[in-house]
DSSP file (Angstrom, degrees, kcal/mol; ACC not computed):
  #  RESIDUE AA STRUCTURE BP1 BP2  ACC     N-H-->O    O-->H-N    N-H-->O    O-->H-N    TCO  KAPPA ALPHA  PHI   PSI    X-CA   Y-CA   Z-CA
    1    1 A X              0   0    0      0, 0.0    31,-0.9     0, 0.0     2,-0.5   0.000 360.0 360.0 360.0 152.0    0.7   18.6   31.2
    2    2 A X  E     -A   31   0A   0     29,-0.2     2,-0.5     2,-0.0    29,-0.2  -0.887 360.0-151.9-112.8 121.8    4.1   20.0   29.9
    3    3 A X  E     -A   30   0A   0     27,-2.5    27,-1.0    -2,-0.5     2,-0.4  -0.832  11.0-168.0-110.9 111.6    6.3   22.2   31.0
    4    4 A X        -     0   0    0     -2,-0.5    25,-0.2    25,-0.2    -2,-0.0  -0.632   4.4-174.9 -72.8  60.9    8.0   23.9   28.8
    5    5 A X        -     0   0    0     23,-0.5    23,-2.3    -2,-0.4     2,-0.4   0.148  19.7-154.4 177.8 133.8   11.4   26.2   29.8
    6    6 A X  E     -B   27   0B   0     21,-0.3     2,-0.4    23,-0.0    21,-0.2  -0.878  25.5-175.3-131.7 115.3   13.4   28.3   27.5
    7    7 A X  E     -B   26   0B   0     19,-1.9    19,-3.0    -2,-0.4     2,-0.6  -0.990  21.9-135.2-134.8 137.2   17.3   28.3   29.6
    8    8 A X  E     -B   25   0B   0     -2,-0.4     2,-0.3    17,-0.2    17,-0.2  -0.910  24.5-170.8 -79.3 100.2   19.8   30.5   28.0
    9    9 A X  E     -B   24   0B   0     15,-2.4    15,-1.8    -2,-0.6     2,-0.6  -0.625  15.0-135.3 -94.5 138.0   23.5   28.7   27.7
   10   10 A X  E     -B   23   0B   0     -2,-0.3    13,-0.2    13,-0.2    11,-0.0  -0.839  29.4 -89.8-101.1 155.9   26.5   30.5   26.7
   11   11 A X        -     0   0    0     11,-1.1     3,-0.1    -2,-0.6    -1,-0.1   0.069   6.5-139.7 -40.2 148.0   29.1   29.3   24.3
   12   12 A X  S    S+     0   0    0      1,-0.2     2,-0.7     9,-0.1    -1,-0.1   0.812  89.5  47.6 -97.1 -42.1   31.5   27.7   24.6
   13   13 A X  S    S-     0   0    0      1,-0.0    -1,-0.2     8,-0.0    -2,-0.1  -0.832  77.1-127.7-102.7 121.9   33.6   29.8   22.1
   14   14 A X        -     0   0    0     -2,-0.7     7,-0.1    -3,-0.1     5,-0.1  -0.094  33.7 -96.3 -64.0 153.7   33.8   33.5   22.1
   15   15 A X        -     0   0    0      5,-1.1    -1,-0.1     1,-0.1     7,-0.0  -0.169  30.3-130.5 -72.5-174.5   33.2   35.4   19.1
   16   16 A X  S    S+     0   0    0      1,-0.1    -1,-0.1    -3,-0.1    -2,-0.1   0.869 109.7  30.5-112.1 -17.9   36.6   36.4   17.1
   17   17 A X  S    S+     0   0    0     -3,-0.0     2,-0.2     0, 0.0    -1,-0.1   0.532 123.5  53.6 -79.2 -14.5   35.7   39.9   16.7
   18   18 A X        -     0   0    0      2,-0.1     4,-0.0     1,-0.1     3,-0.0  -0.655  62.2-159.9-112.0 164.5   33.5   40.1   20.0
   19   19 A X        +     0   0    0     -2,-0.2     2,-0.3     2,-0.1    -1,-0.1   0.210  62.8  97.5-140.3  26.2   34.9   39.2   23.1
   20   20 A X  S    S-     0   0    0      1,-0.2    -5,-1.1     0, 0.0    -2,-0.1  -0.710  88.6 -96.9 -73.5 156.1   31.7   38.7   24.8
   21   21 A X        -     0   0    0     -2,-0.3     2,-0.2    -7,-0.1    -1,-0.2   0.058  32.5-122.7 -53.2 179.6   30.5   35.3   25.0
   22   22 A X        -     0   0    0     -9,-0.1   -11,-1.1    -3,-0.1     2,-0.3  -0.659  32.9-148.1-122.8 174.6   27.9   34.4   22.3
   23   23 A X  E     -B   10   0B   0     -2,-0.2     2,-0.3   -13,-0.2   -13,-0.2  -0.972  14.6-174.6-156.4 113.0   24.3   33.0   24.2
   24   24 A X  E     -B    9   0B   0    -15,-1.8   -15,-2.4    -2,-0.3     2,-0.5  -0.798  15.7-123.8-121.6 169.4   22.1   30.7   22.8
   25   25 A X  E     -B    8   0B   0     -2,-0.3     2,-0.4   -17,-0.2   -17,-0.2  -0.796  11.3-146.0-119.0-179.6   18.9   29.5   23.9
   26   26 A X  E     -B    7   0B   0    -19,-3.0   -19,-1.9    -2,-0.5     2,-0.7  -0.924   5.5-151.3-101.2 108.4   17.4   26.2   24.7
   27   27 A X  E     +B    6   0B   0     -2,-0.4     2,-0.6   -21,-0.2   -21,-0.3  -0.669  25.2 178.4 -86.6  79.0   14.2   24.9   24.2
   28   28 A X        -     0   0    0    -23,-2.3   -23,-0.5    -2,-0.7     2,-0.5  -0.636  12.2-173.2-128.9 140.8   13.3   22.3   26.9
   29   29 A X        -     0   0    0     -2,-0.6     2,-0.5   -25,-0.2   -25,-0.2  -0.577   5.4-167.6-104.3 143.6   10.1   20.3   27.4
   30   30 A X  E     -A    3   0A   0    -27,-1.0   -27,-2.5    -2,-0.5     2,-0.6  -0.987  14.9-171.6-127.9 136.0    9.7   18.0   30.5
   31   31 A X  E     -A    2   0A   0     -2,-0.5   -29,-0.2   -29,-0.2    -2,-0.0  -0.952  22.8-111.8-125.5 108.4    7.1   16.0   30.4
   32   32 A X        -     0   0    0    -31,-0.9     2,-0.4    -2,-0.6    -1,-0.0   0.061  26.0-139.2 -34.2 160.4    5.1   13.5   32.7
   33   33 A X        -     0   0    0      0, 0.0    -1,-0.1     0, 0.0     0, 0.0  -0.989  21.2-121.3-136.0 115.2    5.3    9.9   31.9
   34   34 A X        -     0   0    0     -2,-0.4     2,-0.6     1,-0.1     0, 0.0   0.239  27.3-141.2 -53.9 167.0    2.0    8.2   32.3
   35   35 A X  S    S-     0   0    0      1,-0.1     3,-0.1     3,-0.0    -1,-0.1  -0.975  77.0  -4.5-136.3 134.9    2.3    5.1   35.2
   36   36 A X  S    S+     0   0    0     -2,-0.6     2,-0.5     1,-0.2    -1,-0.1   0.511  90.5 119.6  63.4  18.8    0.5    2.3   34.4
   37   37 A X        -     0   0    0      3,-0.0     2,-0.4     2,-0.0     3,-0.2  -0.933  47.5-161.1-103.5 146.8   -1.5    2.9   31.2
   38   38 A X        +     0   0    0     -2,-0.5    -3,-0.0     1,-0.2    -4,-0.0  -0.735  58.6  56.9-121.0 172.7   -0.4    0.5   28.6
   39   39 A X        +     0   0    0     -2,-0.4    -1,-0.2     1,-0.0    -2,-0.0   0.850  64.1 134.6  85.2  41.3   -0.5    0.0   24.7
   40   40 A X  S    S-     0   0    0     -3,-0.2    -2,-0.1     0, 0.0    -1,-0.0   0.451  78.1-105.3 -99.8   4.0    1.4    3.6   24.4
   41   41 A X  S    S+     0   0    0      1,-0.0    -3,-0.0     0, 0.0     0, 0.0  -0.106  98.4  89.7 117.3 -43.0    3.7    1.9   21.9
   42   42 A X  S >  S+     0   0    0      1,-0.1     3,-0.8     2,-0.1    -1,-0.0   0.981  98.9  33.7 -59.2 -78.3    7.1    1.2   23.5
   43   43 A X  T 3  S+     0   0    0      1,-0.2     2,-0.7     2,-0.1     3,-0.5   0.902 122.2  50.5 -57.0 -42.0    6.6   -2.2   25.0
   44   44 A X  T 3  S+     0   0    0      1,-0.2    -1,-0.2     3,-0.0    -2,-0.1  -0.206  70.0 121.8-100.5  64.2    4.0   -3.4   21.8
   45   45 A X  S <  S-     0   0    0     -3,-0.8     2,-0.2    -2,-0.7    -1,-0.2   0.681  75.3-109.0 -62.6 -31.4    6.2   -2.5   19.1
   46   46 A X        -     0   0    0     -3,-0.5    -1,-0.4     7,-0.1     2,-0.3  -0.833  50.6 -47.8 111.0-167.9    6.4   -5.8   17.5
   47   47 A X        -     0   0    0      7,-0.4     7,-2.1    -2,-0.2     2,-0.4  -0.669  56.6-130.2-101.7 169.6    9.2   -8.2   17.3
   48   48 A X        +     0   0    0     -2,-0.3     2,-0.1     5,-0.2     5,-0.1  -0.898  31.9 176.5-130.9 139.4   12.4   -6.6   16.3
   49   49 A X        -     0   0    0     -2,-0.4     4,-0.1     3,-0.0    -1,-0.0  -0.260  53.0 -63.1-111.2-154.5   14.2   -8.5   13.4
   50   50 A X  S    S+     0   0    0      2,-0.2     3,-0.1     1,-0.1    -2,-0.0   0.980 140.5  31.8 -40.8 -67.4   17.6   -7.6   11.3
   51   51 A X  S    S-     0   0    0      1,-0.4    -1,-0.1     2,-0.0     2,-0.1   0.047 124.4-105.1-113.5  13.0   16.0   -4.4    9.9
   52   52 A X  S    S+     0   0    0      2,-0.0    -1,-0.4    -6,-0.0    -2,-0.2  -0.184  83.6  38.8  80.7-142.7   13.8   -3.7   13.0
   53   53 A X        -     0   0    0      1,-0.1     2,-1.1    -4,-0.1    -5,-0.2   0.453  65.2-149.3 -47.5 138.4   10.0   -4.2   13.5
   54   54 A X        -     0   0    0     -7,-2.1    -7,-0.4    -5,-0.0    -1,-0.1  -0.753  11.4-134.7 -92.4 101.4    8.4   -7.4   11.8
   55   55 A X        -     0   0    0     -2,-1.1     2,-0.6    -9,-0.1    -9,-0.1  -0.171  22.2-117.6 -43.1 128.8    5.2   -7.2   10.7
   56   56 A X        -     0   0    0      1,-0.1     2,-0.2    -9,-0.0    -1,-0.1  -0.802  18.7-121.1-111.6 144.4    2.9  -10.0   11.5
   57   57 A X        -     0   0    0     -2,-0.6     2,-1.0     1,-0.1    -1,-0.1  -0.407  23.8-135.5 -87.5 110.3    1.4  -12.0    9.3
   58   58 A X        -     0   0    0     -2,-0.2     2,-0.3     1,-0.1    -1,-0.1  -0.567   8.8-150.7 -18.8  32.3   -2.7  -12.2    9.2
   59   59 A X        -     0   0    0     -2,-1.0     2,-0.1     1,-0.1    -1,-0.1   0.207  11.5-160.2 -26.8  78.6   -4.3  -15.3    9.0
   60   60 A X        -     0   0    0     -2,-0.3    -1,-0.1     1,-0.1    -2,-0.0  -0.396  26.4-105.8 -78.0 144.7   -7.6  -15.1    7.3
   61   61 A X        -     0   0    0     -2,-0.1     2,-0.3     1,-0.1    -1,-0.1  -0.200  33.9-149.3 -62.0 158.8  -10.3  -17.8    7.6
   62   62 A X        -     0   0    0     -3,-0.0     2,-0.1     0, 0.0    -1,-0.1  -0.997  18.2-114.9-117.6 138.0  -10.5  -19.8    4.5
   63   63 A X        +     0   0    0     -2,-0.3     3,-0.0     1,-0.2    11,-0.0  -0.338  34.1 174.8 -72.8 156.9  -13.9  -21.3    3.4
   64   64 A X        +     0   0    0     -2,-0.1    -1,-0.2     1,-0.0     2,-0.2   0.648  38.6 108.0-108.6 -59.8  -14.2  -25.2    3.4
   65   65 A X     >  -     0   0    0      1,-0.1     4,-1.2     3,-0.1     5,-0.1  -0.211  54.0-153.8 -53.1 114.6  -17.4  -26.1    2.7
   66   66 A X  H  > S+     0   0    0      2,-0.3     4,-5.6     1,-0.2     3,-0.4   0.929  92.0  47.1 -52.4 -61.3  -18.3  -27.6   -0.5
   67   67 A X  H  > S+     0   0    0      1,-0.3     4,-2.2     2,-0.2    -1,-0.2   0.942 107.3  50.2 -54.6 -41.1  -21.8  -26.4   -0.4
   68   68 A X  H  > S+     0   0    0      2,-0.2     4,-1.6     1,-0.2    -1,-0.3   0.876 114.6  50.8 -73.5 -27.4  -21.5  -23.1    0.5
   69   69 A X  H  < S+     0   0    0     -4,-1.2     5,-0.2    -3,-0.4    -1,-0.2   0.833 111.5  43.9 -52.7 -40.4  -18.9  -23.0   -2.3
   70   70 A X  H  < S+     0   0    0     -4,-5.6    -2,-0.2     1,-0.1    -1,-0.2   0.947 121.4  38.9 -78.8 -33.1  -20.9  -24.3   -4.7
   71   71 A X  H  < S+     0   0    0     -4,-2.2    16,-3.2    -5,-0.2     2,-0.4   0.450 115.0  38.6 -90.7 -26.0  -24.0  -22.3   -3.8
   72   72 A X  B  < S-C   86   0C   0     -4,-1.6     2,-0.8    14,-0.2    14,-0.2  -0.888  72.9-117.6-132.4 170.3  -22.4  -18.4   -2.8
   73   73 A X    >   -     0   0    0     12,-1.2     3,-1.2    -2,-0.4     4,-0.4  -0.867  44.0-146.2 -91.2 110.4  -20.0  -16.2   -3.8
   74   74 A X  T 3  S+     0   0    0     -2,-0.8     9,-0.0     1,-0.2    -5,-0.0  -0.547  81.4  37.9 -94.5-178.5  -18.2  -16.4   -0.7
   75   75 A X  T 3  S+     0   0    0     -2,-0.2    -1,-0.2     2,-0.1     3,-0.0   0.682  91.1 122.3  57.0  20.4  -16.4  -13.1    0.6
   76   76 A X    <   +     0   0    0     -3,-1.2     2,-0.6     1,-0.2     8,-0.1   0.915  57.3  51.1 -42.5 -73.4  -19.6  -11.3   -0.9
   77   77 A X        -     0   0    0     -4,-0.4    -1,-0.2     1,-0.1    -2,-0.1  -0.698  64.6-172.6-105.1 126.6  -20.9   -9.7    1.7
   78   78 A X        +     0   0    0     -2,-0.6     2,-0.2     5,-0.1    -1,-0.1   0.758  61.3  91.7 -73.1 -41.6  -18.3   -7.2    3.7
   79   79 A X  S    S-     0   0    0      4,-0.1    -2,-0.0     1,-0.1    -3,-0.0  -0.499  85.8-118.3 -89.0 149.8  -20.5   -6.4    6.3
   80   80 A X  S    S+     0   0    0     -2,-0.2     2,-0.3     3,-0.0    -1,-0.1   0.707  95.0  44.1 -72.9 -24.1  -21.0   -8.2    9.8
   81   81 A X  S    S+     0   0    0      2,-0.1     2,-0.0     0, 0.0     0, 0.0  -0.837  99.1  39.9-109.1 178.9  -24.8   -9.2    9.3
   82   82 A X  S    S-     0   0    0     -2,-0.3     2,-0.2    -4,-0.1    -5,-0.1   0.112  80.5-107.3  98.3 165.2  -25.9  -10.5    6.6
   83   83 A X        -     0   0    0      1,-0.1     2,-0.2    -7,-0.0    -4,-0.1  -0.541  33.5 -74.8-129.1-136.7  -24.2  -13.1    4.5
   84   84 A X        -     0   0    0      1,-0.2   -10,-0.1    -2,-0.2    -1,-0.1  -0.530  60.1 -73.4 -98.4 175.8  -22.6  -13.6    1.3
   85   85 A X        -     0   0    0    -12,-0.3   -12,-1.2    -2,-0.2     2,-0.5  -0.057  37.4-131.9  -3.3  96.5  -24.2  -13.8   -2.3
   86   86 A X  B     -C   72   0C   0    -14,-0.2     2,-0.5     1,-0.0   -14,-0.2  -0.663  17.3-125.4 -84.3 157.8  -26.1  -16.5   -3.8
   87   87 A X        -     0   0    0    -16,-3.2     2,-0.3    -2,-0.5    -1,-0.0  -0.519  23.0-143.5 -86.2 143.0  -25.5  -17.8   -7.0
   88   88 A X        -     0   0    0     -2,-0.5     5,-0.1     1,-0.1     2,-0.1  -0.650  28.4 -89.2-101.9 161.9  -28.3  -18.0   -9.5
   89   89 A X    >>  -     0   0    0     -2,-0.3     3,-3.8     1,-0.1     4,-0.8  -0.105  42.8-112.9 -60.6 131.3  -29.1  -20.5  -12.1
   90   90 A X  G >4 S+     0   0    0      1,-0.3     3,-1.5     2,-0.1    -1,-0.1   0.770 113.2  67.1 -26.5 -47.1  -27.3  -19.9  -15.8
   91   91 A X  G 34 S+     0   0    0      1,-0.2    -1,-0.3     3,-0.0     4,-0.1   0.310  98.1  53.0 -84.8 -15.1  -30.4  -19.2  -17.6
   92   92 A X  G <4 S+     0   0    0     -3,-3.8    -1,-0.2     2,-0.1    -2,-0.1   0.712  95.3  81.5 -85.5 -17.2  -30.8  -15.7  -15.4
   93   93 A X  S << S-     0   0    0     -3,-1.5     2,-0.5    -4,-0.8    -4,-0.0  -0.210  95.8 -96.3 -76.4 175.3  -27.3  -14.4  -16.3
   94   94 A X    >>  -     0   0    0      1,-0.1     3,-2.5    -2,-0.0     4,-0.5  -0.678  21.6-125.5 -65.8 116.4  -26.8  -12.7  -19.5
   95   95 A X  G >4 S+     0   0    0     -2,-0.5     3,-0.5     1,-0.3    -1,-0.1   0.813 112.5  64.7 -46.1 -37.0  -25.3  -14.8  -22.9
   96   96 A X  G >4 S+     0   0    0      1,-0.2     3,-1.7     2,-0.2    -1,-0.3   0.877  93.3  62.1 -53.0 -36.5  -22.4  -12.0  -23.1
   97   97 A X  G X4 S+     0   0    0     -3,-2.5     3,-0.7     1,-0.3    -1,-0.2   0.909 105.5  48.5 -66.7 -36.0  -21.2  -13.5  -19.5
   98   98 A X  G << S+     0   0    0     -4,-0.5    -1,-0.3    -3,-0.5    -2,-0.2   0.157 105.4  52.5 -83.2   2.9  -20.5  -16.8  -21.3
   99   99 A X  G <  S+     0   0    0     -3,-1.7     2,-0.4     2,-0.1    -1,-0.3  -0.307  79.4 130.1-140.8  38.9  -18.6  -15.8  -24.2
  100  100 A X    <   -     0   0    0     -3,-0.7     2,-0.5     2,-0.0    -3,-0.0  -0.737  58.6-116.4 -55.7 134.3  -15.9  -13.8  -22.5
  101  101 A X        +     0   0    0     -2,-0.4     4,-0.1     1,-0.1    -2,-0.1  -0.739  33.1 170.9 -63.0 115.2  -12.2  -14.1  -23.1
  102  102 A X        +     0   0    0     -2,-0.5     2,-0.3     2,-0.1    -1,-0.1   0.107  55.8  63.4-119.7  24.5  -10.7  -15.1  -20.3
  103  103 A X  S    S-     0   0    0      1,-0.2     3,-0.1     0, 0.0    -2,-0.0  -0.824 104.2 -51.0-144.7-171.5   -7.1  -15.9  -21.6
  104  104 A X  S    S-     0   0    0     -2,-0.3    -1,-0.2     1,-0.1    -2,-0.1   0.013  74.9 -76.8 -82.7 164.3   -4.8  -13.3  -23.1
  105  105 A X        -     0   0    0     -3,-0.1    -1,-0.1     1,-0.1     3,-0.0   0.072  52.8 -82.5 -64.9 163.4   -6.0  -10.9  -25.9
  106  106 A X        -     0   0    0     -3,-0.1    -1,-0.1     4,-0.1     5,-0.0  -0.180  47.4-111.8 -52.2 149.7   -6.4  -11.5  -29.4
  107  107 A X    >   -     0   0    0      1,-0.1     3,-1.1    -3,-0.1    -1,-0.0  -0.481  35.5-110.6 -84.9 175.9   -3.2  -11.3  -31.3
  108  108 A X  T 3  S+     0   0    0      1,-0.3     3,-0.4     2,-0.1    -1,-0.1   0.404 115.6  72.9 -96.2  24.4   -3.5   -8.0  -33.6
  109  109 A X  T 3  S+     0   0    0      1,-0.2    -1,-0.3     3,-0.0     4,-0.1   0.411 105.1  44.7 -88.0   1.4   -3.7   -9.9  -37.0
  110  110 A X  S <  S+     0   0    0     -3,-1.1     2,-0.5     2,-0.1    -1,-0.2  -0.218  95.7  93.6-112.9  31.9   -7.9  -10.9  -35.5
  111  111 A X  S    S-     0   0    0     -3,-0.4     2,-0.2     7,-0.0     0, 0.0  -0.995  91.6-106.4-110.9 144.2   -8.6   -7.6  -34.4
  112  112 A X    >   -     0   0    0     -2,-0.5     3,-1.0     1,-0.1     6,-0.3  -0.145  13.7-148.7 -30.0  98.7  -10.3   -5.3  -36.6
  113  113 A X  T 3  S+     0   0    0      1,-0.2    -1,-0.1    -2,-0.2    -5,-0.0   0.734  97.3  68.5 -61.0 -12.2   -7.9   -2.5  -38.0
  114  114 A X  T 3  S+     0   0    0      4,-0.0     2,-0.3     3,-0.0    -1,-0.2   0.641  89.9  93.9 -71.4 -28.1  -11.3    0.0  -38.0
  115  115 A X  S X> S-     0   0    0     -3,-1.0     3,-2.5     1,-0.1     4,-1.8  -0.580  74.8-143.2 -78.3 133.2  -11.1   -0.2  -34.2
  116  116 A X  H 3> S+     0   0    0      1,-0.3     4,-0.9    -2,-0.3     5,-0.2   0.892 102.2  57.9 -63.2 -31.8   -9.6    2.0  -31.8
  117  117 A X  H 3> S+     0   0    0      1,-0.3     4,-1.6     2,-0.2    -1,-0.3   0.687 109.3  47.8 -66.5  -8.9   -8.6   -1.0  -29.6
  118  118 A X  H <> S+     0   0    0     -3,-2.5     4,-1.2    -6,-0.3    -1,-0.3   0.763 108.5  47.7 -97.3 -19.5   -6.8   -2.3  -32.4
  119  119 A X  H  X S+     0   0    0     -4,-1.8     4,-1.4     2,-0.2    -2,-0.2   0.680 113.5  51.1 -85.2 -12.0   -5.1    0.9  -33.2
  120  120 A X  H  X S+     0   0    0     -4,-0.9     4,-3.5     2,-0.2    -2,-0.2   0.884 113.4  50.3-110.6 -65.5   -4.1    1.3  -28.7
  121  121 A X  H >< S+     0   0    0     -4,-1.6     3,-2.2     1,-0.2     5,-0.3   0.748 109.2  53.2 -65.4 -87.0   -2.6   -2.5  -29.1
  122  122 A X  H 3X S+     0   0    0     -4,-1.2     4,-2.2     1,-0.3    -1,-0.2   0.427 114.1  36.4 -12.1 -81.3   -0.8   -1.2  -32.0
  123  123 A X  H 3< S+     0   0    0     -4,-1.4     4,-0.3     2,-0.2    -1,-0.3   0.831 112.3  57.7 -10.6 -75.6    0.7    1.5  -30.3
  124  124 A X  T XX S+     0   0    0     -4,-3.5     3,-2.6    -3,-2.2     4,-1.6   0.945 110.0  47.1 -38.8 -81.0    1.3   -0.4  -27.0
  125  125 A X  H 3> S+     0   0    0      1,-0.3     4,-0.9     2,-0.3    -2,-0.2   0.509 113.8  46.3 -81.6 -19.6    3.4   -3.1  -28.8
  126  126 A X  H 3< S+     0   0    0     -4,-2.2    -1,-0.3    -5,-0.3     4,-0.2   0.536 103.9  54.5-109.4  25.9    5.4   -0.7  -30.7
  127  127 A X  H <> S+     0   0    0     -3,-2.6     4,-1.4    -4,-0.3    -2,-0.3   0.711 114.9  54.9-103.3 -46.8    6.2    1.6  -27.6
  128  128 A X  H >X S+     0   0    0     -4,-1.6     3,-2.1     1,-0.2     4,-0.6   0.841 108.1  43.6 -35.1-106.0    7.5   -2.5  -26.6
  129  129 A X  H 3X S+     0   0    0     -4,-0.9     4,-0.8     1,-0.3    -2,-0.2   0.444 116.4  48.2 -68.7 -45.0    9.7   -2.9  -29.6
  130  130 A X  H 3> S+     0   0    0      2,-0.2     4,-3.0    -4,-0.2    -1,-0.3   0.875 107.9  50.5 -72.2 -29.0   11.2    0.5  -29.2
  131  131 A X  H << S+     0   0    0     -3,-2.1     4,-0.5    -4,-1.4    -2,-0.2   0.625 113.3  49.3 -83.1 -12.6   11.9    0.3  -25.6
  132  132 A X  H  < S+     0   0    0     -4,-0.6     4,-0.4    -3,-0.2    -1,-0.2   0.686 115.0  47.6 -92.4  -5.9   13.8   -3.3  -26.3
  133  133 A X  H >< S+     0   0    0     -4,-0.8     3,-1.4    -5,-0.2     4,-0.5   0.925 103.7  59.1 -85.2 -68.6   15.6   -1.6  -29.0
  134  134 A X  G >< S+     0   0    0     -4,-3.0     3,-0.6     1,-0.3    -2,-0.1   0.678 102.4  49.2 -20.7 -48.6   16.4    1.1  -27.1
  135  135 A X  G 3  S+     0   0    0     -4,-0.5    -1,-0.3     1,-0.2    -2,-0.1   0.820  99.3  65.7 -77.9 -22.8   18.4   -0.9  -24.3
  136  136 A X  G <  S+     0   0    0     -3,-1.4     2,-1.3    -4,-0.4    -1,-0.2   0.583  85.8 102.2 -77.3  -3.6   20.3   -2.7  -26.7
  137  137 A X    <   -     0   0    0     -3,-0.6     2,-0.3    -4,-0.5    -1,-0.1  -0.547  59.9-157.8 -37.4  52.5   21.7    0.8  -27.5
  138  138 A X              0   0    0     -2,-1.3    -2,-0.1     1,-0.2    -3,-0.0  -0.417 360.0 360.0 -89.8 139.4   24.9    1.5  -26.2
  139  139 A X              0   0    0     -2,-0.3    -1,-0.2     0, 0.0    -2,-0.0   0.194 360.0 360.0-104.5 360.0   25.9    5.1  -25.8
């Protein structure tokens, strides 16, 4: 529990028209200090570096196991029962999954000029060429 207490100080300097003191108040809270509970912050702050607390670094398990690699998606499953994913044989997935691009996009002399995505890259890459133009600018 707190007690708080409101004390009325005078000044130290009089006013220049008044020559009563001027009076201010004080807000002041006293407060217990717990004995003996710990983890309240002070003592487990961290380590203190340069630039004060250091954050410490996680270690997360990494999987090893060859089988279970080859066989789940590991990190799948979030939750504490259960496990992760299996993988299924090719022939259940979908033909689209296997003819993805998986390296950077087409340049825009193979994309379709009829398409909106080609008309966005357009855009994009000359909002790039203006903003390098732009710095070479001097004002």
């Amino acid at each position: 529990m707190a007690a708080i207490t409101w004390l009325r100080v005078p000044c130290k300097k009089l006013f220049h028209r008044n020559l009563a003191p001027c009076m201010r108040n004080i807000q002041k809270a006293d407060f217990a200090k717990p004995v003996g509970v710990a983890g309240l912050g002070s003592k487990k702050a961290g380590k203190l570096g340069k630039l004060g607390p250091v954050a410490e670094k996680i270690v997360l398990p990494v999987e090893t196991d060859t089988e279970k690699l080859v066989n789940y998606v590991c990190g799948s499953n979030i939750l504490k029962q259960g496990q992760d994913v299996q993988l299924k044989p090719d022939s259940e997935y979908p033909d689209w999954l296997w003819s993805l691009r998986l390296t950077k996009p087409p340049p825009l002399e193979e994309m379709d000029p009829n398409s909106i995505q080609y008309w966005r890259r357009l855009r994009k890459l000359n909002n790039q060429r203006q903003s390098r133009l732009m710095k070479l600018r001097k004002y």
